[in-house]
PDB file of N, H, CA, C and O in Angstrom:
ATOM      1  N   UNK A   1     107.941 132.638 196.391  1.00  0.00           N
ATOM      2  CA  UNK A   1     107.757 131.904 197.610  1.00  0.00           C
ATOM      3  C   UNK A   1     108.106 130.443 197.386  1.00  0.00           C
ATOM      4  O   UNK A   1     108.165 129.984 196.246  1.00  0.00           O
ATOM      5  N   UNK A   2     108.322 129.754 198.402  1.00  0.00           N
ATOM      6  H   UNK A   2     108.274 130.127 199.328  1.00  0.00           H
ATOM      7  CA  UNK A   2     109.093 128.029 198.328  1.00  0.00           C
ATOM      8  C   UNK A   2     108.223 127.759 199.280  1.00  0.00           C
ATOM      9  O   UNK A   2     107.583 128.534 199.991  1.00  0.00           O
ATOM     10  N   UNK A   3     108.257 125.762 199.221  1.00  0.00           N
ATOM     11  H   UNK A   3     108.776 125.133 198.644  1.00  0.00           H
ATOM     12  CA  UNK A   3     107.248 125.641 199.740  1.00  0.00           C
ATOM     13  C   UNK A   3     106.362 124.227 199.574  1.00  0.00           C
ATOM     14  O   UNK A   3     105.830 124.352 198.471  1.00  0.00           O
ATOM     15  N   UNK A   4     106.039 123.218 200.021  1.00  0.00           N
ATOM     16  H   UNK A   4     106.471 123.117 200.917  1.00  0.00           H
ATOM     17  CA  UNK A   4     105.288 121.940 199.249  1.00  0.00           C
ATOM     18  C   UNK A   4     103.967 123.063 198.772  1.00  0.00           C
ATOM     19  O   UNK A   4     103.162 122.499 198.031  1.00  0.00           O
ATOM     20  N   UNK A   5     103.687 124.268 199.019  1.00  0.00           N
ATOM     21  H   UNK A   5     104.341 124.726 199.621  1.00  0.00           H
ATOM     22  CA  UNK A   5     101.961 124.802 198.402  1.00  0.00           C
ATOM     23  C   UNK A   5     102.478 125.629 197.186  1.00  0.00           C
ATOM     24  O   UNK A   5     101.686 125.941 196.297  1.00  0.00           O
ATOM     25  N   UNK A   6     104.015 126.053 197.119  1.00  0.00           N
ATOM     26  H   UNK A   6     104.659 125.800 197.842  1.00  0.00           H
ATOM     27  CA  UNK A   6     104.165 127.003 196.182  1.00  0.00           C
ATOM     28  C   UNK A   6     103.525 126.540 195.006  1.00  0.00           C
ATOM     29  O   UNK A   6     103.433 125.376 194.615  1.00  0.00           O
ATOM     30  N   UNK A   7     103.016 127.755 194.396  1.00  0.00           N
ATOM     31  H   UNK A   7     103.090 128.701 194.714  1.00  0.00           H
ATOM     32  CA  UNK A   7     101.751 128.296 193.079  1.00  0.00           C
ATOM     33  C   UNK A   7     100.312 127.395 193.410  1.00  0.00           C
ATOM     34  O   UNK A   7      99.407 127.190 192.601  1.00  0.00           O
ATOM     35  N   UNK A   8     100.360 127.037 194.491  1.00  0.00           N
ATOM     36  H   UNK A   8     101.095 127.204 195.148  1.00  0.00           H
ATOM     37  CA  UNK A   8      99.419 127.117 194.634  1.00  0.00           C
ATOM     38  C   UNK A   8      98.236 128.183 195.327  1.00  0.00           C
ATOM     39  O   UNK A   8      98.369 128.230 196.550  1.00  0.00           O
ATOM     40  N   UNK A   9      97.131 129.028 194.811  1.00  0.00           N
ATOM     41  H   UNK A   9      97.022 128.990 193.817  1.00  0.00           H
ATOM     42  CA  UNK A   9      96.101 130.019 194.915  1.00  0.00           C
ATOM     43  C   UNK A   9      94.916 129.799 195.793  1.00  0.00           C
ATOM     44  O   UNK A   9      93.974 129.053 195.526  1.00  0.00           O
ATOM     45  N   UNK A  10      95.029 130.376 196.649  1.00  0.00           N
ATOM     46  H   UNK A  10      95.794 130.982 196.866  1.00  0.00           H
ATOM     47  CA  UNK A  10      93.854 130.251 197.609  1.00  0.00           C
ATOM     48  C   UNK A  10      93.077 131.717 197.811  1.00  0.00           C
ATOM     49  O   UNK A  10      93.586 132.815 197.585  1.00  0.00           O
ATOM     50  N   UNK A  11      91.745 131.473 198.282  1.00  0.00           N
ATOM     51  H   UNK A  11      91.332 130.581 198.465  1.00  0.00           H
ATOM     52  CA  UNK A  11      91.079 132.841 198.452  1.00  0.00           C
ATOM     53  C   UNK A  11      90.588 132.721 199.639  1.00  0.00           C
ATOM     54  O   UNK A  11      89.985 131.656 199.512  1.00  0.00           O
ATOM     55  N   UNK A  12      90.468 132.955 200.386  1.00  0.00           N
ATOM     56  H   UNK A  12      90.959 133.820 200.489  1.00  0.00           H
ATOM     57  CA  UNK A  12      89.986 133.581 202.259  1.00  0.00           C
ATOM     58  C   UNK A  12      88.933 134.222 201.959  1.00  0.00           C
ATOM     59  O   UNK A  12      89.109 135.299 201.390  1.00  0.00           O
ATOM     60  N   UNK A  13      87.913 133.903 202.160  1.00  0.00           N
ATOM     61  H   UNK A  13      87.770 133.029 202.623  1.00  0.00           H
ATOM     62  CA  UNK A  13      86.536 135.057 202.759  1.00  0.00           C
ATOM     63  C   UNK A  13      86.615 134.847 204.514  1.00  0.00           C
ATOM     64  O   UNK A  13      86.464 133.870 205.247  1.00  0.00           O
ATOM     65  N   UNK A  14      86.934 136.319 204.752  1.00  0.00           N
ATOM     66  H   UNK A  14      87.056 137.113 204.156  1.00  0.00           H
ATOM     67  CA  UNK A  14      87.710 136.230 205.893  1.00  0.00           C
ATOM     68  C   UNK A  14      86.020 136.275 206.578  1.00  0.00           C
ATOM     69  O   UNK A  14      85.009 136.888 206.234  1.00  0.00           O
ATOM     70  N   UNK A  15      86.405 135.009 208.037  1.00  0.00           N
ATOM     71  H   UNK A  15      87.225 134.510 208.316  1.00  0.00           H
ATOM     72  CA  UNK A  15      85.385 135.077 208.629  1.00  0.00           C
ATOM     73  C   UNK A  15      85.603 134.714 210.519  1.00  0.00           C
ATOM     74  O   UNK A  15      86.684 134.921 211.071  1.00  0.00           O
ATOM     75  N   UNK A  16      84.433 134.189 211.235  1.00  0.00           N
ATOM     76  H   UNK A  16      83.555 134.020 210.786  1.00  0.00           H
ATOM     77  CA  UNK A  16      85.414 133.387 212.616  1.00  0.00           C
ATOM     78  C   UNK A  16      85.452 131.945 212.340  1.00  0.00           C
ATOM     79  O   UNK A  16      85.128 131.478 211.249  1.00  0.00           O
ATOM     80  N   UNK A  17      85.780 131.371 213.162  1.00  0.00           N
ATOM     81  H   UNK A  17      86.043 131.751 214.048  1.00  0.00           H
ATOM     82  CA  UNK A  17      86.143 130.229 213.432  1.00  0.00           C
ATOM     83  C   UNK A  17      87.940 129.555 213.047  1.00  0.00           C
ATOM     84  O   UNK A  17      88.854 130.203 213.557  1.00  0.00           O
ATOM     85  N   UNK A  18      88.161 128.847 212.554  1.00  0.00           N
ATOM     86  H   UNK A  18      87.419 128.321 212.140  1.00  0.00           H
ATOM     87  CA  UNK A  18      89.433 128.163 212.386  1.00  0.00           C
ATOM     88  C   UNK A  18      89.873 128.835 210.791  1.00  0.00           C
ATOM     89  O   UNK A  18      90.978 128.515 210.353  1.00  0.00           O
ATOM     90  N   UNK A  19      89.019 129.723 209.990  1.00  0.00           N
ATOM     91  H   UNK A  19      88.122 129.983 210.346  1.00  0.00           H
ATOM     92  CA  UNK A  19      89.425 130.290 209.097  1.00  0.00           C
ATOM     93  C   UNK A  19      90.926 131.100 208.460  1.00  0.00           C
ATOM     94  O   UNK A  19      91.564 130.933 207.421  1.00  0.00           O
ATOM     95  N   UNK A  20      91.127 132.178 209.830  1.00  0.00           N
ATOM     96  H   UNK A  20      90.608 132.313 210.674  1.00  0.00           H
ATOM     97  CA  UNK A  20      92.224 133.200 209.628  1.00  0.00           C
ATOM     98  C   UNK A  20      93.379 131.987 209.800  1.00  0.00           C
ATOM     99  O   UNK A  20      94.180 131.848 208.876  1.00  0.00           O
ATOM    100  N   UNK A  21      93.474 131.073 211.023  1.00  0.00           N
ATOM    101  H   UNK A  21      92.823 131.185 211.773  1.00  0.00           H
ATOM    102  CA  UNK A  21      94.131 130.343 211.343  1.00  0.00           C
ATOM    103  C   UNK A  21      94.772 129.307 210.288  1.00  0.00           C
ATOM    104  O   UNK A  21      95.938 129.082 209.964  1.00  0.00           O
ATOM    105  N   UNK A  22      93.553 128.774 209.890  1.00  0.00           N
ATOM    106  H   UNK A  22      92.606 128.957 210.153  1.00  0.00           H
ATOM    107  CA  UNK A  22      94.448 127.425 208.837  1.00  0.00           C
ATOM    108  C   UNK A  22      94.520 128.166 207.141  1.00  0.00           C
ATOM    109  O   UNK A  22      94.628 127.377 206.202  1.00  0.00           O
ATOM    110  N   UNK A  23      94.453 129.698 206.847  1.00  0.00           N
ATOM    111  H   UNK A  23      94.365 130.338 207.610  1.00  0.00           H
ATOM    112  CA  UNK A  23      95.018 130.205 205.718  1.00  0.00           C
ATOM    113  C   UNK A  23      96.311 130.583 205.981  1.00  0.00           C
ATOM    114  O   UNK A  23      97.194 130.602 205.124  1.00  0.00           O
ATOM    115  N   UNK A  24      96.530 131.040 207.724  1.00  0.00           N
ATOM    116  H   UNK A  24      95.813 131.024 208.420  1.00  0.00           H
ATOM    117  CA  UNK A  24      97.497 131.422 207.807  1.00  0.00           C
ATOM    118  C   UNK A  24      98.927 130.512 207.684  1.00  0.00           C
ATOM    119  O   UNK A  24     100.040 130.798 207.242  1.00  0.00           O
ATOM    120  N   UNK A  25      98.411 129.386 208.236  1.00  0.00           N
ATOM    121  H   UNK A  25      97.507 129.154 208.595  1.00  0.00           H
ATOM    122  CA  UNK A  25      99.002 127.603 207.961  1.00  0.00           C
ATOM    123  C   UNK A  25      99.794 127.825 206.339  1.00  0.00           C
ATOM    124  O   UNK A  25     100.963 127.990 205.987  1.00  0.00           O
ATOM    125  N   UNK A  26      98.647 127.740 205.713  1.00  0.00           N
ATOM    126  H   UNK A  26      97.698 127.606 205.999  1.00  0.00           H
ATOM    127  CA  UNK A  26      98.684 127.423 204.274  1.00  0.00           C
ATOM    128  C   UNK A  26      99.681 128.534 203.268  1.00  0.00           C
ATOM    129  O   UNK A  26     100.366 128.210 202.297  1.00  0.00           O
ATOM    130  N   UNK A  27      99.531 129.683 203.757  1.00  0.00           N
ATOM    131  H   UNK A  27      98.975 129.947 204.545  1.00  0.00           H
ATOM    132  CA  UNK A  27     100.538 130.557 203.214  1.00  0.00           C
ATOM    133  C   UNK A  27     101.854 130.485 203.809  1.00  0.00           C
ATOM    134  O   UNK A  27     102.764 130.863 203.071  1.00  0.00           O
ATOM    135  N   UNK A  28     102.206 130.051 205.083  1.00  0.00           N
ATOM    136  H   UNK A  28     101.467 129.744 205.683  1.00  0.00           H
ATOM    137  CA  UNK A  28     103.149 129.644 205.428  1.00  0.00           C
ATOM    138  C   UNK A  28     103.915 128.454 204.699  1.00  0.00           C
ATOM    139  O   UNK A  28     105.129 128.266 204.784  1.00  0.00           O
ATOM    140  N   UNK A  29     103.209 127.844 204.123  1.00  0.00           N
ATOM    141  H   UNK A  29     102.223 127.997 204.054  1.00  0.00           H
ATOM    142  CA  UNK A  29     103.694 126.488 203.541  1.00  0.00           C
ATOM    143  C   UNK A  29     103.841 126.981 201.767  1.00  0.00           C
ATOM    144  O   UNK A  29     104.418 126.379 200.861  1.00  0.00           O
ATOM    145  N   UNK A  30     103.250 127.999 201.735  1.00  0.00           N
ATOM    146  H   UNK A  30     102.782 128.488 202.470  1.00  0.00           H
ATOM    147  CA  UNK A  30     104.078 129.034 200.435  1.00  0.00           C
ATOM    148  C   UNK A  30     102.592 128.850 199.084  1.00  0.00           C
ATOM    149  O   UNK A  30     102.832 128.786 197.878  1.00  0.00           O
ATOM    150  N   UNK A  31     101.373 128.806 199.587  1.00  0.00           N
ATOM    151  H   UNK A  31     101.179 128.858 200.567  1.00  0.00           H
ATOM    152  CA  UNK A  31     100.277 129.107 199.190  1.00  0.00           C
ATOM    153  C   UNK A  31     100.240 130.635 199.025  1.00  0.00           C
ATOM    154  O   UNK A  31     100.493 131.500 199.863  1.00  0.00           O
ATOM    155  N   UNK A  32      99.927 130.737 197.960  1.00  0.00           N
ATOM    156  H   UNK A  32      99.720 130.034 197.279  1.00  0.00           H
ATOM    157  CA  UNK A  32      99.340 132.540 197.320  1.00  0.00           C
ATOM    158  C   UNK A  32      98.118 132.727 198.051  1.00  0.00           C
ATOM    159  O   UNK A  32      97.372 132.845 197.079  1.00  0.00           O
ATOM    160  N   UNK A  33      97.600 132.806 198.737  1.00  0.00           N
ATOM    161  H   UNK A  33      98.207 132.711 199.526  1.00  0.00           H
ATOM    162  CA  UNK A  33      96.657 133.883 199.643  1.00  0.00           C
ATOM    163  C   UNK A  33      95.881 135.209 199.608  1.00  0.00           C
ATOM    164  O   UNK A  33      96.465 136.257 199.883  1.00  0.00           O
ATOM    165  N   UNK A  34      94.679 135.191 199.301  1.00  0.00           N
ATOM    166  H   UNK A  34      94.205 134.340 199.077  1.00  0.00           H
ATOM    167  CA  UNK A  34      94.271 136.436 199.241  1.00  0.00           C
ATOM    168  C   UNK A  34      92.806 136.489 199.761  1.00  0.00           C
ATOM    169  O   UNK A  34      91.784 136.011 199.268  1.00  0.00           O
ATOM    170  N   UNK A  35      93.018 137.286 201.027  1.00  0.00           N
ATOM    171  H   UNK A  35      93.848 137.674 201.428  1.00  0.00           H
ATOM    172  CA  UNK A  35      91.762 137.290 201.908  1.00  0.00           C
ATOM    173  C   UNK A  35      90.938 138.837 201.598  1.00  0.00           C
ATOM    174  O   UNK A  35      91.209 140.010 201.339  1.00  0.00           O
ATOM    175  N   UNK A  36      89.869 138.020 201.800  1.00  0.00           N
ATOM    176  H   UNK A  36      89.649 137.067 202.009  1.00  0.00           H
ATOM    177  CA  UNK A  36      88.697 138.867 201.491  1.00  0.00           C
ATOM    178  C   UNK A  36      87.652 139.025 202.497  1.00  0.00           C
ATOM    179  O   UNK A  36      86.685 138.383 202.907  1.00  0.00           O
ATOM    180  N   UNK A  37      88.685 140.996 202.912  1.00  0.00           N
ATOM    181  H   UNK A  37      89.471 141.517 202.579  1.00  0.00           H
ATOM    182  CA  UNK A  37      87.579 141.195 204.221  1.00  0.00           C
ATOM    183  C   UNK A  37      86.343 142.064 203.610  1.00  0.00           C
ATOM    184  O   UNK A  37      86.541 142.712 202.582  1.00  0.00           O
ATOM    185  N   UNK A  38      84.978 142.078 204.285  1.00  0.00           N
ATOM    186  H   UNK A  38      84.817 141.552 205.120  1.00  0.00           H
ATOM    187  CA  UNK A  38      84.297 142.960 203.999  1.00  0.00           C
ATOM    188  C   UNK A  38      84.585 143.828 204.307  1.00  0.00           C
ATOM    189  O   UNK A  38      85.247 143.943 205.338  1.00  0.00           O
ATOM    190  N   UNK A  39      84.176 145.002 203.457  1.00  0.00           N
ATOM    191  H   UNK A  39      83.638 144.909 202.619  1.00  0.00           H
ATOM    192  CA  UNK A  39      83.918 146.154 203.873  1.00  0.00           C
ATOM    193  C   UNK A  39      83.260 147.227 204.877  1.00  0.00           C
ATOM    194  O   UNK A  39      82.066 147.487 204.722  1.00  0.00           O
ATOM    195  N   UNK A  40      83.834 147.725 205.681  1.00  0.00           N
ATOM    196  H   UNK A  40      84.803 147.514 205.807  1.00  0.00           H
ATOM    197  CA  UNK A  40      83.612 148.420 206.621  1.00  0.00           C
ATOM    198  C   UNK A  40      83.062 147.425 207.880  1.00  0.00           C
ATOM    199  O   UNK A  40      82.266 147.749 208.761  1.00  0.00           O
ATOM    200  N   UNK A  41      83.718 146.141 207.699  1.00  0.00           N
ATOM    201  H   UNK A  41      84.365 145.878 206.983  1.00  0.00           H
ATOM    202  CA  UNK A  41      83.292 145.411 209.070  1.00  0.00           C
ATOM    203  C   UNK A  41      84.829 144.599 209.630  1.00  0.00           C
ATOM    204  O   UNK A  41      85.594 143.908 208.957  1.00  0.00           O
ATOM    205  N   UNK A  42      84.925 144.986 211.116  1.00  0.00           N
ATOM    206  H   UNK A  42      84.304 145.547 211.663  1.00  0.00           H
ATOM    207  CA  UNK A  42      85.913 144.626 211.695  1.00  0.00           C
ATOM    208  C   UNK A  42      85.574 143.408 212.416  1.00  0.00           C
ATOM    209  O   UNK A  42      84.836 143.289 213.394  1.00  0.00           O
ATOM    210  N   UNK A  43      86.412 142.281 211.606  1.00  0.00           N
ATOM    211  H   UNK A  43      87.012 142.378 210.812  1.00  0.00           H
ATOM    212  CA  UNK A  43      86.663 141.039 211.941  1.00  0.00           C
ATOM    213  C   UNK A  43      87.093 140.594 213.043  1.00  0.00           C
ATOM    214  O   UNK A  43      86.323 139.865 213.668  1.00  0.00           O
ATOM    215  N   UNK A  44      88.321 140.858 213.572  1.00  0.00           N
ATOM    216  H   UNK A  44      88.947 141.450 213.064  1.00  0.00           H
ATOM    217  CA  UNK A  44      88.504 140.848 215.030  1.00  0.00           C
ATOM    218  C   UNK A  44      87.891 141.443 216.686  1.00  0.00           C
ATOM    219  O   UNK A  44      88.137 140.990 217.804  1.00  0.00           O
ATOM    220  N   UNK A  45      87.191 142.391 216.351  1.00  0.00           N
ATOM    221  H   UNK A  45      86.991 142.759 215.443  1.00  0.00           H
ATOM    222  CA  UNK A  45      86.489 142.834 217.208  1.00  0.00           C
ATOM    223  C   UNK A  45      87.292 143.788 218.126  1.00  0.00           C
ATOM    224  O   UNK A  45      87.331 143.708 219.353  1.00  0.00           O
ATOM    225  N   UNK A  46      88.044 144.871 217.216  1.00  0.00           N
ATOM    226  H   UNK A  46      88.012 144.937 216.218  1.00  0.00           H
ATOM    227  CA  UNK A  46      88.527 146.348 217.061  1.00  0.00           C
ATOM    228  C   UNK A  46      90.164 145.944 217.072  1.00  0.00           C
ATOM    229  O   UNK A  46      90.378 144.765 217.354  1.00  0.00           O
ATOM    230  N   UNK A  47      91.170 146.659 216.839  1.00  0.00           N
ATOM    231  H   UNK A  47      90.996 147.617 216.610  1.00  0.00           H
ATOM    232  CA  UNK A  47      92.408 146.819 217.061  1.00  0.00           C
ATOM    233  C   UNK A  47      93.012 146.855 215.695  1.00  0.00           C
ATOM    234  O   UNK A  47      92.147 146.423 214.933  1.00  0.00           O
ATOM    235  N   UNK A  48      93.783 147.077 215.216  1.00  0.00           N
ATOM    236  H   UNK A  48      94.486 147.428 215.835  1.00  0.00           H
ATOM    237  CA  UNK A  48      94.609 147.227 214.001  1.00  0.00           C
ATOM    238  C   UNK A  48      94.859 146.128 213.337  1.00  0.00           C
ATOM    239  O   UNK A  48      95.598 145.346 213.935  1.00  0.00           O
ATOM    240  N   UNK A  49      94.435 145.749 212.133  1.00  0.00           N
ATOM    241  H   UNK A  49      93.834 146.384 211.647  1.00  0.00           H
ATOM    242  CA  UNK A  49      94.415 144.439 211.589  1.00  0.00           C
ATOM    243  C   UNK A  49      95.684 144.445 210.934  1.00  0.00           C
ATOM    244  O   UNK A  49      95.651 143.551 210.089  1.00  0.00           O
ATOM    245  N   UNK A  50      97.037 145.162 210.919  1.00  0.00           N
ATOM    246  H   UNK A  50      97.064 145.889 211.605  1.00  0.00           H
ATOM    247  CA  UNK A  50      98.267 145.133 210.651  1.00  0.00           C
ATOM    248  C   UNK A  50      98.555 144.245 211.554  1.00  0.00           C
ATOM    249  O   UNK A  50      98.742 143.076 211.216  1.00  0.00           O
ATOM    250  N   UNK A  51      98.627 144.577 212.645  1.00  0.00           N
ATOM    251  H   UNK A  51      98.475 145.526 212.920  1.00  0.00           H
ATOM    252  CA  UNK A  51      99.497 143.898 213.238  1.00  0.00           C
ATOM    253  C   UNK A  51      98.691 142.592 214.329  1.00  0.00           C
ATOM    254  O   UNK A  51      98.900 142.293 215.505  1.00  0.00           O
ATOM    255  N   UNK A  52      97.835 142.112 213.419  1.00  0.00           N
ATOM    256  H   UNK A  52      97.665 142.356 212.464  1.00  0.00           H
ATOM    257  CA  UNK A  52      97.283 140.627 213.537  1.00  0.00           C
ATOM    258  C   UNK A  52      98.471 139.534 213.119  1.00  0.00           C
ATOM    259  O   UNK A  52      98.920 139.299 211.997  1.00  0.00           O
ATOM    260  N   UNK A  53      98.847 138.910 214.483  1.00  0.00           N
ATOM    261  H   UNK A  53      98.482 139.101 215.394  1.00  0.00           H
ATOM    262  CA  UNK A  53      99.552 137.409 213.855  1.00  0.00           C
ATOM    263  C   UNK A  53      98.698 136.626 212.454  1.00  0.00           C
ATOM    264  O   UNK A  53      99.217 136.450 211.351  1.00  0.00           O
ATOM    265  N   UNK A  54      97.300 136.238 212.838  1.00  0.00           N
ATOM    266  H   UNK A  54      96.879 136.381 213.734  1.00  0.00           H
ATOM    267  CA  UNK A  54      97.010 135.949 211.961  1.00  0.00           C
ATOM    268  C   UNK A  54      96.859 136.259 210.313  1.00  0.00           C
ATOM    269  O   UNK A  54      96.769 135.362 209.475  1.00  0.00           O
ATOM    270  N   UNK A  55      96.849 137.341 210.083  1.00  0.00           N
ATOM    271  H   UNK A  55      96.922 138.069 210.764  1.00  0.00           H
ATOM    272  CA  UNK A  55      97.176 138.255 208.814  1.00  0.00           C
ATOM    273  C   UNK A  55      98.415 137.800 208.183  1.00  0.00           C
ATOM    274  O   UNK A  55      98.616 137.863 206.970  1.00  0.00           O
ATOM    275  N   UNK A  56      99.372 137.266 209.183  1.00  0.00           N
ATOM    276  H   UNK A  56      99.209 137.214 210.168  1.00  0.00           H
ATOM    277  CA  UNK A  56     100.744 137.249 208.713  1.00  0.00           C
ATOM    278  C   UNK A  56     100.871 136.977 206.782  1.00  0.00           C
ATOM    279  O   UNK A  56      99.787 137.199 206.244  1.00  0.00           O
ATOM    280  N   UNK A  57     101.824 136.620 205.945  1.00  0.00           N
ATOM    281  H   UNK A  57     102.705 136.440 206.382  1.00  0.00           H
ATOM    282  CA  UNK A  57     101.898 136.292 204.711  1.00  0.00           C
ATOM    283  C   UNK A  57     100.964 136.034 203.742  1.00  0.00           C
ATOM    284  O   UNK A  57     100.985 135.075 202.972  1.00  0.00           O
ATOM    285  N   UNK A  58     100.079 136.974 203.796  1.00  0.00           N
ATOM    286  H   UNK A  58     100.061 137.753 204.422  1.00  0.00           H
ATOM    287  CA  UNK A  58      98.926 137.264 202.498  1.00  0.00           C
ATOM    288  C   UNK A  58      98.777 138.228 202.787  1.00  0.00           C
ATOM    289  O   UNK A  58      99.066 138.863 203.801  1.00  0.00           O
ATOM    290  N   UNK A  59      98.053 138.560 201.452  1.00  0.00           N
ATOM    291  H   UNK A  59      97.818 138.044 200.628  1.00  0.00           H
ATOM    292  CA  UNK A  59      97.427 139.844 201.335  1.00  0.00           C
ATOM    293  C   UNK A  59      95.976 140.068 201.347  1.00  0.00           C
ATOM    294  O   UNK A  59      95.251 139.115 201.062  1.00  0.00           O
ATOM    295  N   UNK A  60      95.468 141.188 201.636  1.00  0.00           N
ATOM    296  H   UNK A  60      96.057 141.962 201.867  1.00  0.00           H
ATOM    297  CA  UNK A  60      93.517 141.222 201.887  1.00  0.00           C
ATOM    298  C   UNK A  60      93.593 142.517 201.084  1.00  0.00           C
ATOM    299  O   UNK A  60      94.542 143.241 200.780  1.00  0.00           O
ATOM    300  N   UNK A  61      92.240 142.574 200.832  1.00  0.00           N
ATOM    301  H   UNK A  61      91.469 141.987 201.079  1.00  0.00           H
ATOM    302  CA  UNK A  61      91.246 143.413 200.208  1.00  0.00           C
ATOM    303  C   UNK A  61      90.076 143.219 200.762  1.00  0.00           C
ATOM    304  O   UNK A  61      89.541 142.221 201.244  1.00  0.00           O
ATOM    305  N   UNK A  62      89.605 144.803 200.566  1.00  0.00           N
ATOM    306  H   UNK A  62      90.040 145.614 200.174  1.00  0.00           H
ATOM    307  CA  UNK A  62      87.913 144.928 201.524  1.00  0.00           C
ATOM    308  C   UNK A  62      87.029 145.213 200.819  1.00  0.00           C
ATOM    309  O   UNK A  62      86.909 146.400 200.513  1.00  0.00           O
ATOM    310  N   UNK A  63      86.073 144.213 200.293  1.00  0.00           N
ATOM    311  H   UNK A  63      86.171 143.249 200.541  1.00  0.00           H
ATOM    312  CA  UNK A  63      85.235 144.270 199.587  1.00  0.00           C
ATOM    313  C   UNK A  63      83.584 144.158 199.717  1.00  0.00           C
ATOM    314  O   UNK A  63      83.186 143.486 200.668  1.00  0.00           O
ATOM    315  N   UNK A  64      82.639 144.722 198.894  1.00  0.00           N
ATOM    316  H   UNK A  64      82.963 145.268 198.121  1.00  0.00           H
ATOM    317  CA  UNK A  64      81.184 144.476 199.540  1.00  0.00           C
ATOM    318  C   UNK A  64      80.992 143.842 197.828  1.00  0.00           C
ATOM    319  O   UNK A  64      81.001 144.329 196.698  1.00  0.00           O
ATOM    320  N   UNK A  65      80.846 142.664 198.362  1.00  0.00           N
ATOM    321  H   UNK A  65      80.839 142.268 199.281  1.00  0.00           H
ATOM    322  CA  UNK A  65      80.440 141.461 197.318  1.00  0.00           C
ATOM    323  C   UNK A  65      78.905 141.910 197.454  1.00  0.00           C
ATOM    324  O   UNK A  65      78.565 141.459 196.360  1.00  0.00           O
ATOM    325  N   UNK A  66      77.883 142.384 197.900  1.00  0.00           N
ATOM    326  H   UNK A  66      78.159 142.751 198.789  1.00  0.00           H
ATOM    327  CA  UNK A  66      76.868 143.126 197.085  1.00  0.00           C
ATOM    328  C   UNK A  66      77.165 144.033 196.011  1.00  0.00           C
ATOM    329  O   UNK A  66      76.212 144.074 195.233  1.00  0.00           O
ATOM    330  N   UNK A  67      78.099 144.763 195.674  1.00  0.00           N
ATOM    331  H   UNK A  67      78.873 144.730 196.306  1.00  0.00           H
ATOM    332  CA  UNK A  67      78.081 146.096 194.649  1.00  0.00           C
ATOM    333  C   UNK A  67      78.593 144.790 193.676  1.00  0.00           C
ATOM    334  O   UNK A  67      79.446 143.919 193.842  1.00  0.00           O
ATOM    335  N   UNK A  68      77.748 145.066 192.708  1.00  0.00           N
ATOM    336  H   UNK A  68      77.055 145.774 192.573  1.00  0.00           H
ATOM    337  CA  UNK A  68      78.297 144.129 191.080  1.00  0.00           C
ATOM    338  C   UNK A  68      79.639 145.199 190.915  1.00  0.00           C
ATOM    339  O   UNK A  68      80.302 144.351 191.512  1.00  0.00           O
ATOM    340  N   UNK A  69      80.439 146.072 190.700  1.00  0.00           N
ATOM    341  H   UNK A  69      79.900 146.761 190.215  1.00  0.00           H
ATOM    342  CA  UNK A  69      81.332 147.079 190.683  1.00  0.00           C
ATOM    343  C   UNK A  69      82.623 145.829 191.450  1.00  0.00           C
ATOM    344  O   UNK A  69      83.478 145.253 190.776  1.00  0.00           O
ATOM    345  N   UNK A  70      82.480 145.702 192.607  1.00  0.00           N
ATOM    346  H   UNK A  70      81.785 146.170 193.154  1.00  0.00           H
ATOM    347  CA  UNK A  70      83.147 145.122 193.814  1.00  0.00           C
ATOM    348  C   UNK A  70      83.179 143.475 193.077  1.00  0.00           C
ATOM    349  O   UNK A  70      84.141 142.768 192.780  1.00  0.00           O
ATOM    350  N   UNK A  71      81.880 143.274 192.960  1.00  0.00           N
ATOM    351  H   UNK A  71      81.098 143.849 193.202  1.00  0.00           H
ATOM    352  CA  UNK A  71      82.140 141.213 192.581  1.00  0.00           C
ATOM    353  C   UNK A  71      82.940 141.177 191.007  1.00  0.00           C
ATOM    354  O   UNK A  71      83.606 140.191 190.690  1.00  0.00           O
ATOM    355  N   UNK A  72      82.800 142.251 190.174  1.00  0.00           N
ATOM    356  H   UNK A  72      82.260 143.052 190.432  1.00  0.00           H
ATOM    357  CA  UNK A  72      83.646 142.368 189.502  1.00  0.00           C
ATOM    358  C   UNK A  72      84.896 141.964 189.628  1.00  0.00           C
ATOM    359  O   UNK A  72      85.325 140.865 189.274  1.00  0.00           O
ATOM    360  N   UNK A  73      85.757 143.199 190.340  1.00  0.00           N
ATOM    361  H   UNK A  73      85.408 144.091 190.627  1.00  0.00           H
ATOM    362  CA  UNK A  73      86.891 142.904 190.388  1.00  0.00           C
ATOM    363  C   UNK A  73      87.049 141.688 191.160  1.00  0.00           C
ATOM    364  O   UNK A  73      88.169 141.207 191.332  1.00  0.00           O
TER     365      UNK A  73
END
């Protein structure tokens, strides 16, 4: 990726407010990105989180940061 953010690493604990929005900023500008949805809870409030604009250029994982297993990885 290119970019004034390239190598630069960011982590998303995906949540509401201006969150999805200004990571989505930031990976655009060529920030490494990696959002972290919980598990079994839908953030947007139903519909297919593929094809969220905001999702655009990072990647997520769904995790329950209660299981030590999960905060592990």
């Amino acid at each position: 990726m290119s970019g004034p953010l390239a190598g630069v690493r960011i982590v998303e604990f995906a949540g509401l407010g201006p969150t999805p929005f200004a990571c989505m900023m930031l990976a655009d500008m060529g920030a490494e990105v990696l959002r972290i949805d919980r598990l079994g809870v839908d953030n947007f409030g139903g519909g297919d989180e593929r094809h969220n604009y905001l999702n655009r250029s990072r990647a997520s994982i769904a995790l329950d940061l209660k299981d030590p297993a999960d905060v592990a990885l």
